[in-house]
C-alpha positions in Angstrom: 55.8 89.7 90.3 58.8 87.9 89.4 58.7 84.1 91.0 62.7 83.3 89.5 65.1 82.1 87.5 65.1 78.6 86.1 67.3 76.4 83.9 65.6 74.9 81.4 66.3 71.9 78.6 67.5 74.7 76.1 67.3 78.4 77.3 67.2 79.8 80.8 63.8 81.3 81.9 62.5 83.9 83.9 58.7 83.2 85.1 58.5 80.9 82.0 60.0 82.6 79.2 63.4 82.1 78.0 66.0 84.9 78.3 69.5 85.2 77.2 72.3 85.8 80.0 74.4 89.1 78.4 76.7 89.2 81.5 80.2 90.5 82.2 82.2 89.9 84.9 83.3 93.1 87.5 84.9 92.3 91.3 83.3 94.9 93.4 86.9 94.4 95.9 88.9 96.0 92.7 86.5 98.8 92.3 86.5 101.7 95.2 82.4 101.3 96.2 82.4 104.8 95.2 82.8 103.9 91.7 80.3 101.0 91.6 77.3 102.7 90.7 79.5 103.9 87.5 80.6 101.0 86.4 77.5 99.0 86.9 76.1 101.8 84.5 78.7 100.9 82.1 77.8 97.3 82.2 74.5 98.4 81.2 75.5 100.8 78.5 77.8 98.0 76.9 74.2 96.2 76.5 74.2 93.1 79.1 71.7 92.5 81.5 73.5 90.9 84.1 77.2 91.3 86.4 79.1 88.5 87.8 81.5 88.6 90.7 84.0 86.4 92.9 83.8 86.5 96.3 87.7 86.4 98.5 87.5 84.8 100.7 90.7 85.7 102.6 89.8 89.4 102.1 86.6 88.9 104.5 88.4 86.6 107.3 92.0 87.5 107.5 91.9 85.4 110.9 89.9 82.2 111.7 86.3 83.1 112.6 87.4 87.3 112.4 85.3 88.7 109.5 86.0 91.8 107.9 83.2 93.4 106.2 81.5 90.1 104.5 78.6 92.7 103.5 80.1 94.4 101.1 78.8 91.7 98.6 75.5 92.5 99.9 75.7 95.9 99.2 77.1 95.4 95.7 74.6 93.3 94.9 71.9 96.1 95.8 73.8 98.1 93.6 73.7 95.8 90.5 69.8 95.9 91.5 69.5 99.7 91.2 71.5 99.7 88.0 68.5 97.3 86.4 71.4 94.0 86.3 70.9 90.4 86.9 73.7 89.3 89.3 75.7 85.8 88.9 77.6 85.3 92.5 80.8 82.8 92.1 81.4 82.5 96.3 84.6 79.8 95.9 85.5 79.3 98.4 88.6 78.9 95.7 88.3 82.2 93.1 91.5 81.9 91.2 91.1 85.6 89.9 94.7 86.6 89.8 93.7 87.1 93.5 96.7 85.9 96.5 96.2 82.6 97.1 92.8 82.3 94.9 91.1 83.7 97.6 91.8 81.0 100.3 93.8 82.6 103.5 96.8 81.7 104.3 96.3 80.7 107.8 93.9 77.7 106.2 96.6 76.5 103.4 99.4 77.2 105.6 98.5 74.1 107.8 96.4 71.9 105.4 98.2 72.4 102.3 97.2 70.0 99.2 94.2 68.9 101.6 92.6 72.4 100.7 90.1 72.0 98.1 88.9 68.1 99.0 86.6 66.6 101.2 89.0 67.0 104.4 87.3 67.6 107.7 89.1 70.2 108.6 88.7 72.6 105.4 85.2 71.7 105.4 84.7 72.8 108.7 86.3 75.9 108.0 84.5 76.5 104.6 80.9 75.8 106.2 81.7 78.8 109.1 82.7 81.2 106.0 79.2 80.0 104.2 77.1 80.0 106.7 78.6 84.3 107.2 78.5 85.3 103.6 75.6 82.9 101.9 72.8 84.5 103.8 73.3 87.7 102.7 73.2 86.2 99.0 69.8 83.9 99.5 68.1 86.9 100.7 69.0 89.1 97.7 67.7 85.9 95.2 65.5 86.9 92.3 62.5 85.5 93.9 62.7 87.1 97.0 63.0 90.2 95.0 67.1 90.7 94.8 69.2 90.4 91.4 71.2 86.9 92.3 70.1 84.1 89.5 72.9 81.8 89.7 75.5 80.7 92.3 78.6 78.6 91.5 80.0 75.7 93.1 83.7 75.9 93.1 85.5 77.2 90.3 87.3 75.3 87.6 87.6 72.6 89.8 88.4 70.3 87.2 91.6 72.0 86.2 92.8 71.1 90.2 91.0 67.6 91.3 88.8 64.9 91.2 87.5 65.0 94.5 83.6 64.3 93.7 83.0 63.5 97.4 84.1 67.6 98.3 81.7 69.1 95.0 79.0 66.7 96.5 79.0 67.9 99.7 80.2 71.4 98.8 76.5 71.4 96.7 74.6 70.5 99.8 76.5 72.8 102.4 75.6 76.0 99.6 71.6 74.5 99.8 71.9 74.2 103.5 73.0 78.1 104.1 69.7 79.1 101.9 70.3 79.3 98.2 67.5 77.9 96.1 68.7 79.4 92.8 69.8 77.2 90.2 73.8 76.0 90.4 76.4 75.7 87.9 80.5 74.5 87.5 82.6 76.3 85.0 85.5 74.6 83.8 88.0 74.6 80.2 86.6 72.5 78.1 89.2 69.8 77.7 88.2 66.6 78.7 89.8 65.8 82.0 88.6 69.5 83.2 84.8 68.7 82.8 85.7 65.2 84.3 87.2 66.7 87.0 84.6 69.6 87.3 81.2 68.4 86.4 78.6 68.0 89.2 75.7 65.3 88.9 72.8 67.4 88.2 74.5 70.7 88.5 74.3 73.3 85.2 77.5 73.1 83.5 79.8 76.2 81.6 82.8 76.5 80.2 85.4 78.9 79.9 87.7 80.3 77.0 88.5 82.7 74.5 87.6 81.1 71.1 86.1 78.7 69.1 83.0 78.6 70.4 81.8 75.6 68.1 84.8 73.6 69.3 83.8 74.2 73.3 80.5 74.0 73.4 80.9 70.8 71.6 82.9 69.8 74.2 80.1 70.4 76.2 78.1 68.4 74.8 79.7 65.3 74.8 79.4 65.4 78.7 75.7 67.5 78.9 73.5 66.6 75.5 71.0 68.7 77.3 70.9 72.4 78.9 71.3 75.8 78.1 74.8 76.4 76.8 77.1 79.3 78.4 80.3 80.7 78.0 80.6 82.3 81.9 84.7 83.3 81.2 84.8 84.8 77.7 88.3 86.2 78.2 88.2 88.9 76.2 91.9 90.1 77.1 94.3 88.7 79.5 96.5 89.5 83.1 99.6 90.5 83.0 103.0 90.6 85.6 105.7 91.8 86.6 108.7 91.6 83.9 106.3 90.2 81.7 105.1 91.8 78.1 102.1 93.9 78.0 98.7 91.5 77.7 96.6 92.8 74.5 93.8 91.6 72.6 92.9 93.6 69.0 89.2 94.5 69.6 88.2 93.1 66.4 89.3 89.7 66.8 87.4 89.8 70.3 84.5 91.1 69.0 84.4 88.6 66.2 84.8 85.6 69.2 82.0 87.5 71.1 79.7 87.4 68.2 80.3 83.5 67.5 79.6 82.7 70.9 75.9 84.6 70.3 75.1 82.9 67.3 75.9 79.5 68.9 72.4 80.8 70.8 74.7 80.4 74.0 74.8 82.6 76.7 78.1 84.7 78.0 80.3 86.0 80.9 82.5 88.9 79.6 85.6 88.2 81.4 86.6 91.0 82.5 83.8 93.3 81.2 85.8 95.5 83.7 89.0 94.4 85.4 89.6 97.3 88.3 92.6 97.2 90.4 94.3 94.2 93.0 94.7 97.4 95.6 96.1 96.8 98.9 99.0 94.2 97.8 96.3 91.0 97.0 97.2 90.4 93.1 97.5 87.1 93.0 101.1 84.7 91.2 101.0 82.2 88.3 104.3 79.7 88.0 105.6 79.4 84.5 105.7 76.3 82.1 102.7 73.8 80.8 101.8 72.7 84.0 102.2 75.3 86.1 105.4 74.4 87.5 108.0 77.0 86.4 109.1 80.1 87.9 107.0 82.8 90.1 105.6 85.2 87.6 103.7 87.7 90.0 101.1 90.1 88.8 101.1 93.3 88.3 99.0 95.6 90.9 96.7 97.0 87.3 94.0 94.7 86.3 92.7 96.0 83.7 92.8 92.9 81.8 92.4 94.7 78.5 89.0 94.9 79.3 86.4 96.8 76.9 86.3 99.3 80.3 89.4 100.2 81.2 91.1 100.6 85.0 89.6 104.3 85.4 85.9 103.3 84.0 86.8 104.2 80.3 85.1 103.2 77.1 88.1 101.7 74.9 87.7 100.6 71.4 86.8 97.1 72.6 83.6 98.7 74.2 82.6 100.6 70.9 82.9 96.9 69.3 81.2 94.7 71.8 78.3 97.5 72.5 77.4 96.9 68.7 77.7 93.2 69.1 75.3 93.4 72.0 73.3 96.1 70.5 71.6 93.1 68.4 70.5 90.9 71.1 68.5 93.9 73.2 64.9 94.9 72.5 65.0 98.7 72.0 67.9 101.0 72.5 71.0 100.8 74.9 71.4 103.3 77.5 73.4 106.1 77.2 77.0 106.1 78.3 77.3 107.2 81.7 79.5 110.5 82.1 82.5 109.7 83.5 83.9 110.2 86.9 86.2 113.6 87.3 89.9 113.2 87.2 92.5 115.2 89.4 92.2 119.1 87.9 95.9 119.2 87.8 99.0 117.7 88.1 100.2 117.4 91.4 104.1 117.0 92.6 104.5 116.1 96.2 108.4 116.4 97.9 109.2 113.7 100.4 109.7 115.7 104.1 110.3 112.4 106.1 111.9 109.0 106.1 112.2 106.3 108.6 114.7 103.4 108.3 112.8 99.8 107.3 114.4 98.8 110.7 112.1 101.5 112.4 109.3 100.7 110.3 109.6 97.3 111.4 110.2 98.0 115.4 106.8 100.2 115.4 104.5 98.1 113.1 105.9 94.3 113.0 104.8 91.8 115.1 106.6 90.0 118.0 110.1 88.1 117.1 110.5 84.6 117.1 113.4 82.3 117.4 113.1 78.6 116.3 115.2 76.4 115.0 114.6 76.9 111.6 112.7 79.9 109.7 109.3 79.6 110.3 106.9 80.6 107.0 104.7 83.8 106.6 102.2 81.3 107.5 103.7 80.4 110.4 104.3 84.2 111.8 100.3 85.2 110.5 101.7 87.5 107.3 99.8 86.9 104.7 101.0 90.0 102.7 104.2 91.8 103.7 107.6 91.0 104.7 109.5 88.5 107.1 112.6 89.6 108.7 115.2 86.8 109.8 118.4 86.9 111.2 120.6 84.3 111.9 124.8 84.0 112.7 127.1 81.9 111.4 129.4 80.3 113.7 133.6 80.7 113.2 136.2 80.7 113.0 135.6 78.9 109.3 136.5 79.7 105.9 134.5 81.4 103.3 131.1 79.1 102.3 128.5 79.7 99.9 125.1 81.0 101.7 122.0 79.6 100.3 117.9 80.3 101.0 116.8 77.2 100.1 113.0 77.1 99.3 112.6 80.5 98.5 110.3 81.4 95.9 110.7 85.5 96.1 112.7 87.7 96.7 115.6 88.6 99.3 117.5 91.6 100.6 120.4 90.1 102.4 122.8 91.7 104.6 126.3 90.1 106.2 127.3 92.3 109.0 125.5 95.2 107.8 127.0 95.3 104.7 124.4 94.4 101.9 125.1 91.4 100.1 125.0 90.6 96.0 122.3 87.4 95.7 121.3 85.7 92.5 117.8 87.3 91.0 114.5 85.7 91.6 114.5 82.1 91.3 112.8 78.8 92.7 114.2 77.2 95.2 118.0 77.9 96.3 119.0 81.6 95.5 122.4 82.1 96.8 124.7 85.2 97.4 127.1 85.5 94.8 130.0 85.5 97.2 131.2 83.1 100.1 130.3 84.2 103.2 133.0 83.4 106.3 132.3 82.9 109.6 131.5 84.4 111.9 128.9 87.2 110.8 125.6 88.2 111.6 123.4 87.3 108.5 120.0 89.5 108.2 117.9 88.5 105.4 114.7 90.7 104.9 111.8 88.5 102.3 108.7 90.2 100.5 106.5 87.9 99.3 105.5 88.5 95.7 102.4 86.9 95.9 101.1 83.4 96.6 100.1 81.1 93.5 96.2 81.4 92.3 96.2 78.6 89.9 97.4 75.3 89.0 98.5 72.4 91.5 101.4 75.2 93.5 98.3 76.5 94.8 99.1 77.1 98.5 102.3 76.5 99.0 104.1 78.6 101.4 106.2 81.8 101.7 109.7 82.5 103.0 112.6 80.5 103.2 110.8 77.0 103.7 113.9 74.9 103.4 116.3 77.2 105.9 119.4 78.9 105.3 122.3 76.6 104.5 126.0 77.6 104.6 127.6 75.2 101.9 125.1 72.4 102.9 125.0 72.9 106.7 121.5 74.0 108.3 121.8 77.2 110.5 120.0 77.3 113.2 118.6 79.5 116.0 116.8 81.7 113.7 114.8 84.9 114.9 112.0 86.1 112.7 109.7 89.0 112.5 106.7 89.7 110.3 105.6 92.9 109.1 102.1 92.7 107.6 101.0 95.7 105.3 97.3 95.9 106.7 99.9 97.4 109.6 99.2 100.4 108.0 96.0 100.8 108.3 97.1 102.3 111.8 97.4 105.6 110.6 98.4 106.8 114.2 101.1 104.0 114.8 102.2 105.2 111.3 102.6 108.7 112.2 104.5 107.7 115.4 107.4 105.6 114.1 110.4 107.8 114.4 111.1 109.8 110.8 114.6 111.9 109.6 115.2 114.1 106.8 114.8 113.1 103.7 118.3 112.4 101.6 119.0 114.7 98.7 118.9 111.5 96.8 116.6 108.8 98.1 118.6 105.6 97.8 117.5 103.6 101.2 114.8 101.2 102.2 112.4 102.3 104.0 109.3 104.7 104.7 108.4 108.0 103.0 106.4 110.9 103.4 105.2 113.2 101.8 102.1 115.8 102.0 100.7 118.1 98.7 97.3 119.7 97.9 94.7 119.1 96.0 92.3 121.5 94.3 89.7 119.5 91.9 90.2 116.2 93.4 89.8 112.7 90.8 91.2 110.3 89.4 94.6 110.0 89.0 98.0 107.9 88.2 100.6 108.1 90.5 104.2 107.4 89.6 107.8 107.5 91.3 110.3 108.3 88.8 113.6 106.3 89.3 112.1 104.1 92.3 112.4 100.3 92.5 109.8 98.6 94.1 107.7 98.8 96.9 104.1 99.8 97.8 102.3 103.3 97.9 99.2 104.4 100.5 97.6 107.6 99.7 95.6 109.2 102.7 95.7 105.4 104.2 94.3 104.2 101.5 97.0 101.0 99.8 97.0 101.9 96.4 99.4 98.4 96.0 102.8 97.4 94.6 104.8 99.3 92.1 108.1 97.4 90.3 110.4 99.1 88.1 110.2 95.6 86.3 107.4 96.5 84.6 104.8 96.6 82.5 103.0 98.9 84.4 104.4 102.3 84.8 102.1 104.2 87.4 99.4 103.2 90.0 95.9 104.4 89.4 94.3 106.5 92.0 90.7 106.2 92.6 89.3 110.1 92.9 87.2 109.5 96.2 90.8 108.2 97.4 91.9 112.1 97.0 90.8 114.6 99.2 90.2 118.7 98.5 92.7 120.6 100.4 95.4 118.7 102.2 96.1 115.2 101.6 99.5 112.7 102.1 101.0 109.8 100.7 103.5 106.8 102.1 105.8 104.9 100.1 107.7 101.9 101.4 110.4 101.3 99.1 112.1 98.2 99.4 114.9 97.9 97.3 115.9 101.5 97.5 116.4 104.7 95.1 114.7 107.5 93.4 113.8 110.8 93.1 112.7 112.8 96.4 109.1 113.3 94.9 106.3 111.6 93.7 103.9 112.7 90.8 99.7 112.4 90.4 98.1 113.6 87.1 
């Protein structure tokens, strides 16, 4: 009978004997749960002996004290128990991930702000009602009550964000108060002021990077002389978005870090051993420059992370490599590669049969309209993905001006008395139309938000135009606004009421599409939209995320038990506007 998981002077133990932590890291919320069993199996094939996950936060309580489905970690964890895995549970409440908002919702930053992630009362208080849903379910699934869970994190990388001891204190104690009794750990980089920042009196500490093992772990050391030593991000490959260059790793070179980290006698955290997909529109934003503070670079909706198991469950090259790395650390044989999961028979071309304006789309599935002085945030109208429609006039007789969206961190569709308008690209702060605008008009100005910031001290900041629209440097005022939230969608009746036309020849407006096509052999898949711009695509209800002509990524992958034999049909709300009349799955 097992009795658990300990952290000793040198090794970790189990019952007294010391053991080795092979883990890699998989987010059950990017894998369909269909698909877990699978790639838990892979995990196992690869040769560790343990999965990690995050836990988002604003996935399970998209409004205060409204919880949606917290027990999916419960279930993945009984998962990674069948499949024969260890399970390391990283809760936050901040994840980073490449996830919106590193996991915290929006309707807790929007308000707060920088006070998120410190010892204030109020994100305390909201942090303790999230724990005290979600930690139980973790406590009872601990290895000595006879679950898979040997570790639980406190915060994450907290030294790359603050000092705040007085919040990691009591952050420690609210995690022991909602039941856990396994052993704790920070991970942090391993420069200097990020274990300063991030290091927890008594608490296990890891680090996180990609190479030179001897150079971080004697980082380490300088802060911890004592304690088993662990690697829990190896980042084996790297995130990519949108416009950006395609992230790759060369196997090789990973496998050779891998295998350095190992002979170290240190533990590891493949990160990602399998990277999944940011459905649904939650991929996360970094800002460019050393410290974070440079343009929005959203991600893309793929996060496959060059991972040695690739978006669809694949062995890759990397897996070949790190299996043989691994291989030498396991008593006996690995397991067999599991078979893989079937992929769609054949291709599949579906023809668009209806369309509805974005103006209908918003009029059946936005929220209420609001008028305020100034344009209120996303945070403000509750979107925390989607779009924000405002309209506001500008007063005349008076010559022509130039029209700014100060504060505006995304991207705009603009539209001066119905007539679209020609606005600078994506930029931070005051993107303005490229031509003066006289007065009067009717200005609408219709906002996607690309993704909040997951990292670095942006984190939280809000969406939409925050510093109003200013005609040469005069406010407007008496604003109306209008949110249109994509989990909207998930009404597939309301959907199928909005009010649809025929479909042009030639695509080339904004709006909704529709489309139905058969399936015979239903799996996996990749969906793409030649000539389309950008937007999101749902197949059978199901929000397979954002797709950008930008690229790097070229198609959306389509979980199989997504697809269904027989009839099926698929939505795509184009925002920009263009493209073929079809849509392709192979």
């Amino acid at each position: 009978m097992t009795t658990g998981f300990t952290v000793g002077k040198e090794h970790f133990e189990v019952d007294g004997r010391p053991v080795r932590l092979l883990s890699g890291a998989l987010h059950y919320f990017r894998v369909h749960e269909e698909h877990w069993a699978h790639r838990l199996g892979m995990l196992r094939a690869m040769g560790l002996n343990c999965v990690e996950t995050y836990v988002p936060w604003n996935l399970h309580e998209p409004e205060p004290g409204r919880f949606h489905d917290p027990a999916a970690l419960g279930r993945f964890l009984d998962a990674a128990h069948a499949a024969g895995l260890w399970a390391i549970v990283r809760p936050g409440p901040y994840i980073c991930a490449e996830w919106d908002n590193g996991g915290l919702p929006h309707w807790l930053t929007g308000p707060l702000g920088a006070r998120v992630r410190t010892r204030d009362a109020e994100f305390l208080g909201a942090v303790e009602r999230w724990y005290g849903e979600l930690l139980p379910q973790v406590a009872a699934r601990e290895l000595g009550r006879g679950g898979p869970v040997i570790m639980v994190q406190v915060e994450n990388e907290y030294g790359s964000y603050g000092t705040d001891q007085v919040y990691l204190a009591r952050l420690t104690a609210l995690t022991r108060a909602c039941g856990i009794t396994v052993p704790l750990f920070t991970s942090d980089g391993p420069e200097e002021h990020m274990l300063t920042g991030g290091l927890v009196p008594g608490v296990l500490a890891t680090v996180n990077f990609d190479k030179d093992a001897a150079a971080a772990f004697g980082a380490l050391r300088r802060y911890r002389p004592e304690g088993p030593l662990m690697c829990m991000e190896f980042w084996c490959g790297w995130f990519e978005y949108w416009g950006g260059k395609p992230a790759v790793r060369e196997p090789a070179e990973a496998a050779g870090a891998l295998r350095e980290i190992l002979e170290a006698g240190a533990s590891v955290n493949v990160y990602m051993a399998h990277g999944g997909t940011s459905f649904a529109g939650w991929a996360g934003a970094n800002r460019a420059g050393e410290l974070n503070d440079g343009a929005l670079e959203p991600d893309v909706t793929s996060y496959d992370y060059d991972a040695p198991i690739d978006e669809a469950g694949r062995p890759t090259e990397k897996f070949r490599l790190f299996r043989e790395v691994f291989a030498e650390y396991q008593e006996g044989p690995l397991p067999e590669i599991p078979q893989a999961p079937p992929v769609l028979a054949a291709p599949v071309t579906a023809e668009f049969t209806g369309w509805a304006p974005l103006d209908a789309v918003m009029e059946a599935l936005g929220g209420p309209e609001a008028e305020s002085a100034l344009p209120p945030a996303f945070e403000e109208l509750g979107v925390d993905r989607g779009l924000v429609r405002y309209r506001v006039d500008i007063p005349g007789p008076r010559a022509p001006q130039r029209l700014t969206l100060a504060g505006l961190r995304d991207l705009a569709v603009v539209y001066v008395d119905g007539a679209r308008a020609q606005a600078d690209p994506l930029s931070d702060g005051a993107p303005a139309l490229l031509e003066p605008v006289a007065g009067p008009a009717s200005v609408e100005i219709w906002v996607e938000s690309l993704a909040r910031v997951n990292y670095g001290p942006r984190l939280g900041e809000p969406k939409g135009i925050t510093g109003g629209v200013l005609h040469e440097r005069q406010q407007l005022h008496g604003v109306r606004a209008r949110g249109l939230r994509l989990d909207a969608f998930d009404d597939a009746e309301a959907v199928a009421r909005i009010p649809y036309e025929a479909v042009p020849s030639v695509p080339s407006e904004r709006g909704l599409y529709r489309a139905a096509f058969t399936v015979t052999g239903a799996g996996d898949a990749r969906l793409t939209l030649p000539s389309w711009t950008r937007g999101f695509v749902w197949v059978n209800g199901f929000c397979l995320g954002r797709y950008w002509s930008a690229g790097p990524q070229e198609s959306l992958y389509v979980p199989g038990p997504v697809l269904r034999e027989g009839a099926n049909e698929v939505w795509v709300l184009e925002l920009d506007g263009a493209g073929e009349p079809r849509v392709h799955l192979a």
